[in-house]
Structure formats: structure tokens, C-alpha cells
GUVO-148283 format. One record per residue (C-alpha): residue number from 1; z, x, y. Coordinates in steps of 0.5 Angstrom, whole numbers, plus 500, padded with zeros to 3 digits. Each point is the difference from the previous one (the first is absolute). Last residue first. Example, Ala and Ser with C-alpha at 12.3 -4.5 7.8 and 13.67 -1.06 7.14 Angstrom:
<firos>
  nuvex   c3   c1   c2
      2  514  527  498
      1  502  498  493
</firos>
This chain:
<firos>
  nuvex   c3   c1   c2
    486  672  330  245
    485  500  498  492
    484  504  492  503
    483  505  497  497
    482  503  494  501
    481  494  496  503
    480  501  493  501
    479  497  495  497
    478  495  499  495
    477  499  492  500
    476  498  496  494
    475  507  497  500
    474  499  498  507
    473  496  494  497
    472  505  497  496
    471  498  496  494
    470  501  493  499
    469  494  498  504
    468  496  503  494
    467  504  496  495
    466  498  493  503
    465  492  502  501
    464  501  502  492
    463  504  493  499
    462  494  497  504
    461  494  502  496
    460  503  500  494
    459  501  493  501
    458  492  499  502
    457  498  503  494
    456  504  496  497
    455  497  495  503
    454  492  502  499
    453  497  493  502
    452  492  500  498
    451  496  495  502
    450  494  497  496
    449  495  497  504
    448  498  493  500
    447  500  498  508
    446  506  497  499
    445  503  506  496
    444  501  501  492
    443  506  503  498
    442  503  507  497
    441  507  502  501
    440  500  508  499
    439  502  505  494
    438  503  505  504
    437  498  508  497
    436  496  497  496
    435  497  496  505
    434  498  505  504
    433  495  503  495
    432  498  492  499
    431  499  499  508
    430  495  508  500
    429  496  498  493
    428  498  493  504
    427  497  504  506
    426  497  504  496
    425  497  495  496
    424  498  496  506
    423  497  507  503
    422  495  502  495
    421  496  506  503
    420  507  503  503
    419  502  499  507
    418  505  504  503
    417  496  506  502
    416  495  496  503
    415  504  497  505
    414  500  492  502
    413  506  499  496
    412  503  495  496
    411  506  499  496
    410  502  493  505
    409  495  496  495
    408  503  500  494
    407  506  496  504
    406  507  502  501
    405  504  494  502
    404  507  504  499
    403  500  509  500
    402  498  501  507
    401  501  507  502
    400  501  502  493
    399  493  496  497
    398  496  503  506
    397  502  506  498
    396  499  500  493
    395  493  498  502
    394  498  506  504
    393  503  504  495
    392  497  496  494
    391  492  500  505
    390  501  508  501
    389  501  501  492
    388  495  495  499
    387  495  504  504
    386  502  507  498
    385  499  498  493
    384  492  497  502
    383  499  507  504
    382  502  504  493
    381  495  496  496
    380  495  501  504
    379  502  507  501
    378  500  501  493
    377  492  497  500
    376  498  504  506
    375  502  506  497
    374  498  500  493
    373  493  499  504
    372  502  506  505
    371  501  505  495
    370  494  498  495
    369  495  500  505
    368  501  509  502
    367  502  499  493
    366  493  499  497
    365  497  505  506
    364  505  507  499
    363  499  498  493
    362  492  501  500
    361  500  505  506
    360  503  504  495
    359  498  500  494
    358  491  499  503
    357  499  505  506
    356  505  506  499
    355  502  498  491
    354  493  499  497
    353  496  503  506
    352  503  506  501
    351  501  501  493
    350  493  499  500
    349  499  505  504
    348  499  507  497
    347  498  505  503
    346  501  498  507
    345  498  499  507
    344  492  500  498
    343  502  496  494
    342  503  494  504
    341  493  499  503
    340  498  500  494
    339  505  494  497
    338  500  497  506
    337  492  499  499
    336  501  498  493
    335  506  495  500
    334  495  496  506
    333  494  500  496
    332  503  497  493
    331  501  507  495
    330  496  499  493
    329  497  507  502
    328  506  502  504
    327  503  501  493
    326  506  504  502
    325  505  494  500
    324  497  494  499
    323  504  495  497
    322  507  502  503
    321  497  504  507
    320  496  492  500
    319  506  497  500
    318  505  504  504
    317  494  500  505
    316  499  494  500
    315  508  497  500
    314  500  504  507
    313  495  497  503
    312  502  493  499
    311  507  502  501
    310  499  504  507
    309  495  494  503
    308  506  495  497
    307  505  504  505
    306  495  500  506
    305  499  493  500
    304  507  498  499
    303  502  505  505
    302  496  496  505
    301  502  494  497
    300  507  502  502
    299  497  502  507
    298  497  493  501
    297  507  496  498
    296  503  504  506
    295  505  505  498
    294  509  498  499
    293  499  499  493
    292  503  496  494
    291  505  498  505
    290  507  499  497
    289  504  494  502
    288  506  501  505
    287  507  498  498
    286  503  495  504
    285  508  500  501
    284  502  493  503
    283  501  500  508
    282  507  498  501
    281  501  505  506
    280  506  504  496
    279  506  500  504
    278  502  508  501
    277  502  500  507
    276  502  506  503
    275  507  503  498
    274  496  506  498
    273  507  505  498
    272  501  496  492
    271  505  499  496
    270  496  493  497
    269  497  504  495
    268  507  501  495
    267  501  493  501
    266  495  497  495
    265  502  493  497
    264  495  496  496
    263  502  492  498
    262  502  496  494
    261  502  493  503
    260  506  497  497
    259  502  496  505
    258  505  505  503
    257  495  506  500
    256  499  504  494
    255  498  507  501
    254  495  505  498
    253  501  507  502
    252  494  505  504
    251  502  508  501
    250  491  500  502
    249  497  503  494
    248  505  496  495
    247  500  493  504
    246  492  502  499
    245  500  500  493
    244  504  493  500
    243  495  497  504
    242  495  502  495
    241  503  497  495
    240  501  493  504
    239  494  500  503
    238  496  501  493
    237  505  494  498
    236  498  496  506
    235  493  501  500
    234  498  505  505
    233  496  500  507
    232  504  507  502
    231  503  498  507
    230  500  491  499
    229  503  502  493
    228  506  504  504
    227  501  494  504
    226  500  496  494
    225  505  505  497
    224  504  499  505
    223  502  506  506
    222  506  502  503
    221  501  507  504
    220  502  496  506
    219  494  497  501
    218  495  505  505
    217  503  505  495
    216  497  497  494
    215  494  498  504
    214  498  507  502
    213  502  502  493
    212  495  496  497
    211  494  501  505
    210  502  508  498
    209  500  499  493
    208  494  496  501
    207  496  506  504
    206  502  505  495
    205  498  496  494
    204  493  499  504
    203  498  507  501
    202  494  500  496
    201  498  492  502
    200  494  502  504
    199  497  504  495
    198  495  506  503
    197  493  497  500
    196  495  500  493
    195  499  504  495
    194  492  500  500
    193  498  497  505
    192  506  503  505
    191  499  507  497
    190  492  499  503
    189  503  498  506
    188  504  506  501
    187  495  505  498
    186  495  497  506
    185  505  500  504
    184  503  493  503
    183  497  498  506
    182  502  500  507
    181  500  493  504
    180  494  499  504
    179  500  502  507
    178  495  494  504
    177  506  500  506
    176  501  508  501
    175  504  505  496
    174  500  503  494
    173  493  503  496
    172  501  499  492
    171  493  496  500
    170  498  503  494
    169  499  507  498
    168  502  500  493
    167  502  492  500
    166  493  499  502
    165  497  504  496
    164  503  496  494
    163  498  493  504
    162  493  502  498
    161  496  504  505
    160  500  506  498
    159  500  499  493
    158  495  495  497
    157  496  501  506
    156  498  508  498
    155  499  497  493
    154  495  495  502
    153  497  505  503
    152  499  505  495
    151  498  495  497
    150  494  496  505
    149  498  509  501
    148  498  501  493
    147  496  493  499
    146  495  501  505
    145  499  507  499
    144  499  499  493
    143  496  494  501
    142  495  504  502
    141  500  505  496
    140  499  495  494
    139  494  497  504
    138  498  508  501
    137  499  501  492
    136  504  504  496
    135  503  506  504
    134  504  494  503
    133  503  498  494
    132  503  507  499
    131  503  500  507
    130  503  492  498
    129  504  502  496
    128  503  506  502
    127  502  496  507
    126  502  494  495
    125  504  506  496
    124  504  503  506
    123  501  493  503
    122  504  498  493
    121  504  507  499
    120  502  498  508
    119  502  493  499
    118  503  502  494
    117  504  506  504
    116  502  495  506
    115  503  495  496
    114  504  507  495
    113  502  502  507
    112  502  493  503
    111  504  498  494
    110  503  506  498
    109  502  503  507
    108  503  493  502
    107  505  500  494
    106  501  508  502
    105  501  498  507
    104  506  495  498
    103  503  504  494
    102  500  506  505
    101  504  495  505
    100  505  498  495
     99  501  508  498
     98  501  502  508
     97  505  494  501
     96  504  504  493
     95  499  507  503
     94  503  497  507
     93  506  496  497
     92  501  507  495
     91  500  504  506
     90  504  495  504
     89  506  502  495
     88  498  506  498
     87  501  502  508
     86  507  497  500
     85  502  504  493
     84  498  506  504
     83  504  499  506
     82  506  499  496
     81  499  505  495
     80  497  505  506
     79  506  500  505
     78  503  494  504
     77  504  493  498
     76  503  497  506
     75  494  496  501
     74  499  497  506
     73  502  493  502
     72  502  501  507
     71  507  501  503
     70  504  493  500
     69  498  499  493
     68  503  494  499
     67  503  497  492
     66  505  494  500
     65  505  501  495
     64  503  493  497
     63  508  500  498
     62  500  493  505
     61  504  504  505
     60  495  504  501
     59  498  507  498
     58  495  504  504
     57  497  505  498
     56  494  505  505
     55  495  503  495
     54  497  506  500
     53  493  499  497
     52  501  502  493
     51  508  498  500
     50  497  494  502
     49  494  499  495
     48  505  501  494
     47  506  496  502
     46  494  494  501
     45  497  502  492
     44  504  497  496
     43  504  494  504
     42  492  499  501
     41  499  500  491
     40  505  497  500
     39  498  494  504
     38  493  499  497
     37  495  502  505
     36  498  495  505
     35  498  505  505
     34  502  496  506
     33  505  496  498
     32  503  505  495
     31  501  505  507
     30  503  494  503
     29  505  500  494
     28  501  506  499
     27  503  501  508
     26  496  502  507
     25  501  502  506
     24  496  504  505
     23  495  503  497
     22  497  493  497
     21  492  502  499
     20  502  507  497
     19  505  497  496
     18  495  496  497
     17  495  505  499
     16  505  504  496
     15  502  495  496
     14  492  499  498
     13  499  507  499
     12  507  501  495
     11  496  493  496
     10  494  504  499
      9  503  507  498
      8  505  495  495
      7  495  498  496
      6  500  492  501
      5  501  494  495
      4  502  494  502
      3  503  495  495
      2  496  496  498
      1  500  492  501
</firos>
């Protein structure tokens, strides 16, 4: 586990929300399990937010201060400096939501622009084509005006009634039984092909800690290295490492109990104002697998079709403005004609050729596919980790729970998230990972299935529930007040 690293804007706004939430009392430890910041970095920047906001302090017999703020939770700080450092803070928040959302429709712009110019260069030239037949001969005429209108038709029906005129203005009217649900943006499903959805597990570090810290405080500031392997999924030795580092971001110690059992103490997070209770419901931490895309199957080939159009044409143009140039004699009939009708805008258009309907679409295209395939095979990948590390939780805690009798078929779930594609070898990779923390008693049952009995695991189990006891409940208590700011 590394240790978490924060910019101290980002943290001090965190701390803030907390007070803000708990105006009525609260003490570093309560505001360290809200945020799960590093204990010093809220020992830091609690003094800061209180003198800020005008807090009121109360000093209790256990030497802990608790913060309120009796009066509101407004800025003390007044005059431009202060009101312009807040201004550039939301402004910065603002400009950045503003980039991404510029990203977002500039990737659409590109895509649907260039499809719906090559579809116009494509019907200008049909439509020329067929005008210059039709002087011909009358059957050429008529076969002009048979073959124009199917085309344009065709195109008319491509667009507007495709799914992606109906994620523009589709069915987004609220109310009434037969109201469907509102769609994304265009620009926002097409983002979601390419890059995918918002990573669930992006605040998955705080939410452990949190979860972790609600057990420790829950259990008298005491947790096993099983129990911390339960929260993370790691092995004993990437447990007992990390664990170490989380005794330094949160006042930890290791300790020894009376049978010899290494145990991590952390009273300094147990002085806390919230005396509700903090026992963590048992339910294993699961991570969320990643989605490739949250649109339909049919928009994503939408944007599939229209992507390959925008290739197609895009590497015609660039070929033919490499190897044909000026030369229009040698010219293919649709490269002429654009590059004449082109001519009448500019002097000169094969720059605009070369670079404007072939380089750029070109590229655009190849990493318009190339982005979301790199993408399906690490998520694939990903989405396989995330399901072992969901299944060595779920089985380190059934393992704890019960350490004798257990059987490769208790490291079991119905959910998705918590079964890798080659469940037996998981399940076994989860007993043997333990069993280098607690070697088990290995035996074969009635029903011939192998048994494995963890009794060390299960000494340990005991002695830590002995050392647990022993400890005084009121000594986590605050008591009373002191001193007192008002």
C-alpha cells in the first residue's frame, strides 16, 4: 500500500466538508474517519480550518480538542486576496469541466463533421455524374433521376432516423407511464465508445481506508493482519508491509499479545465526538469491474459505421492527393471532382486535400478504433484482477470466520464481480496465499473433499479476541470538558 498523497488544497477542502457536516462537535479522529486522510495531514490542517471559520474549542479530559462551530461556518477571511484565491479556485474547477466537455464535443465535431462532408462530396459528385450522363441519352437520364433520389435518401435515413438522431432529440420528455429513460448526449456517447466510463474504483483507497477505520474503531483500535488481508485482498507479506504503512498514515503501533500474537494497535483514532456505532457490517469490500461503454451495442456500431466511412474516405483522398497530385488527367473520377469543385473556393486545393479531407480524418479514424481496442483488451485484463482481488477478500474472510473445516467450495459467490474466469485455480490460489500466513491440516473427508483446518489461525483468532476484552472501553472515552473557547 502506498502511502496516500494529497495536495494539501485538495485535502483542506475535504477537511472543511467534514466540519461543515459535524458543527456540532468533532475531534481529529472523527474528521480522519470521514475523510480518511493521513492522520497528520488532519492534525495539520483541522487548526487551519478552525481558525478560518471561527471555531469554538473544547479541551477534554483526555487532552483531545473537539471543534464546533456554534455561530455558522463562514469565512473569516475577507478582502480581495482571500475572495480572489477562492474565485481561482472554482474558476480552475470551472475551466477544467469546460476543457473536458470541449474534448467531448470536439471528438463528435470530428467524426460526424467529416461523415457528413464525405457523404456531401459523395452526393455532389453522384449528382454531377449523373447530370453529364443524362445529356446523353434519355435512358441515362432516367436512370439519373432514379438513382439520385435513392442516395440521397439513403443518406436522409442513415442520419435522422439512426439511433444517433435519436440520442439528439430523442425521447428525453419526462413524465407519464410510457416515458423512457433519458439518454446520454451525443457527445457523450460517443466519448463513452472511445474512452469508456468514469472508473468506478477512483475513490477506492479512501473508501478502504474508511472501511478499515470504521472496523478499527468498532473493535477497540485493534486489527490482525487476517482481518487487514479480509479489507485489501493481499497476501500475508504485501499485508504485513502495507499495514505498516497504514500504522504511520493513521498513529498505528504493532503489539504483542500474551501468546505471542502480532497485533496493530491505533488509539490515537479512537478519540473521537461520534459515539455512534462504528461496527462494520461484515460485507466484503467489492470493487466494480469496468464497463467498456454504457450506450446500446446498436449506437456503438453506429459510430463503428460511420467511423470506417470517415477511414475509407479519408485514406482515398490522402492516397490519391500523394499519387495524383495536380495531374487530374490521371485523376479517379471522385478525386477530380473535389478537387475542382474545391478550386472555385481556393487557388490552390490540394493542401486542402492532402491535409483537411485526407491526413486528418485519416489519423483521426485509425486511433478513433485503435483507442477503444487498446481499451477492451487492459480492461479485460483489469476486470480479471479486480475479480481475484474481490474473490481473496471475500475468501480471507470466510477463512477468518471459520478457520477449521474449510473446503475449496466455501470460497464461493453468486456475484459477478467476485468470480474470475478460472474459478478452481482462484479458489485454490486464496487457501494456499493463507496458508503461508497459517500452514493448515490438510485431510480428506467422507465425501472425499479435501479439508483444510487453519489452528493456528484459529489460536490467533482466540488470543486476539482475549486482547481485545482486556482493553477498557471508556478508555477511548473524551470526557469532560476543561476548557472551554466561549
Amino acid at each position: 500500500m502506498q502511502r496516500i498523497k494529497v495536495k494539501e488544497n485538495a485535502a483542506y477542502r475535504k477537511v472543511t466538508e467534514a466540519l461543515k457536516k459535524r458543527r456540532r462537535g468533532a475531534t481529529v479522529a472523527d474528521i480522519v474517519a470521514a475523510t480518511a486522510l493521513p492522520l497528520d495531514t488532519v492534525r495539520d490542517l483541522v487548526p487551519k480550518a478552525a481558525d478560518e471559520y471561527s471555531a469554538r474549542l473544547e479541551v477534554t479530559e483526555s487532552a483531545e480538542i473537539r471543534y464546533s462551530f456554534p455561530r455558522g461556518f463562514e469565512s473569516r477571511y475577507r478582502g480581495f486576496k482571500a475572495g480572489f484565491k477562492r474565485f481561482s479556485e472554482k474558476l480552475g474547477r470551472g475551466l477544467t469541466f469546460l476543457g473536458v466537455q470541449a474534448f467531448k464535443v470536439w471528438i463528435m465535431v470530428m467524426l460526424i463533421g467529416y461523415f457528413v462532408l464525405f457523404m456531401v462530396i459523395a452526393l455532389a459528385s453522384l449528382m454531377i455524374a449523373v447530370a453529364a450522363s443524362s445529356s446523353n441519352s434519355n435512358n441515362r437520364r432516367s436512370r439519373g433521376t432514379f438513382i439520385g433520389p435513392q442516395i440521397f435518401n439513403l443518406i436522409i435515413r442513415l442520419w435522422f432516423y439512426s439511433e444517433l438522431a435519436k440520442s439528439i432529440n430523442g425521447e428525453y420528455h419526462g413524465g407519464g407511464r410510457d416515458a423512457k429513460p433519458r439518454r446520454h448526449p451525443l457527445h457523450k456517447s460517443i466519448f463513452s465508445f472511445v474512452f469508456g466510463e468514469d472508473d468506478p474504483n477512483k475513490d477506492w483507497k479512501s473508501r478502504e481506508n474508511k472501511a478499515l477505520i470504521a472496523f478499527i474503531q468498532a473493535h477497540r483500535g485493534v486489527i490482525s493482519l487476517p482481518e487487514f488481508m479480509g479489507f485489501t485482498g493481499m497476501g500475508p507479506a504485501e499485508a504485513e508491509e502495507a499495514v505498516l504503512s497504514f500504522c504511520a498514515e493513521y498513529g498505528g503501533s504493532p503489539e504483542a499479545s500474551e501468546e505471542g500474537t502480532i497485533l496493530y494497535r491505533f488509539n490515537d483514532i479512537l478519540l473521537r465526538t461520534d459515539t455512534g456505532n462504528r461496527s462494520f457490517p461484515g460485507s466484503t469490500l467489492i470493487k466494480q469491474i469496468k464497463v467498456f461503454s454504457r450506450n446500446k451495442k446498436s449506437m456503438n456500431r453506429w459510430f463503428g459505421l460511420i467511423n470506417s466511412v470517415n477511414l475509407i474516405f479519408g485514406g482515398y483522398f490522402f492516397y490519391n492527393a500523394l499519387h495524383t497530385g495536380q495531374v487530374l488527367s490521371d485523376a479517379s473520377y471522385l478525386y477530380g471532382v473535389t478537387y475542382q469543385l474545391s478550386g472555385i473556393i481556393m487557388q490552390n486545393p490540394l493542401p486542402f486535400i492532402t491535409i483537411g479531407l485526407g491526413l486528418v480524418p485519416l489519423i483521426f479514424s485509425v486511433f478513433f478504433w485503435l483507442i477503444p481496442a487498446v481499451r477492451f483488451f487492459t480492461e479485460k485484463k483489469e476486470n480479471e484482477a479486480i475479480k481475484l482481488g474481490n474473490l481473496k477478500r471475500l475468501g480471507f474472510n470466510r477463512i477468518w470466520s471459520n478457520p477449521l473445516n474449510v473446503e475449496t467450495k466455501d470460497i464461493d459467490s453468486p456475484v459477478s464481480e467476485c468470480r474470475p474466469k478460472n474459478m478452481a485455480a482462484a479458489r485454490e490460489r486464496v487457501i494456499k496465499e493463507m496458508g503461508t500466513y497459517s500452514v493448515p491440516e490438510v485431510e480428506i473427508n467422507e465425501s472425499g473433499s479435501t479439508v483444510y483446518s487453519f489452528k493456528a489461525l484459529d489460536d490467533e483468532k482466540k488470543a486476539l479476541e482475549k486482547y481485545r476484552a482486556g482493553i477498557d472501553p471508556n478508555a477511548a472515552s473524551l470526557g469532560r470538558t476543561i476548557f472551554d473557547s466561549e
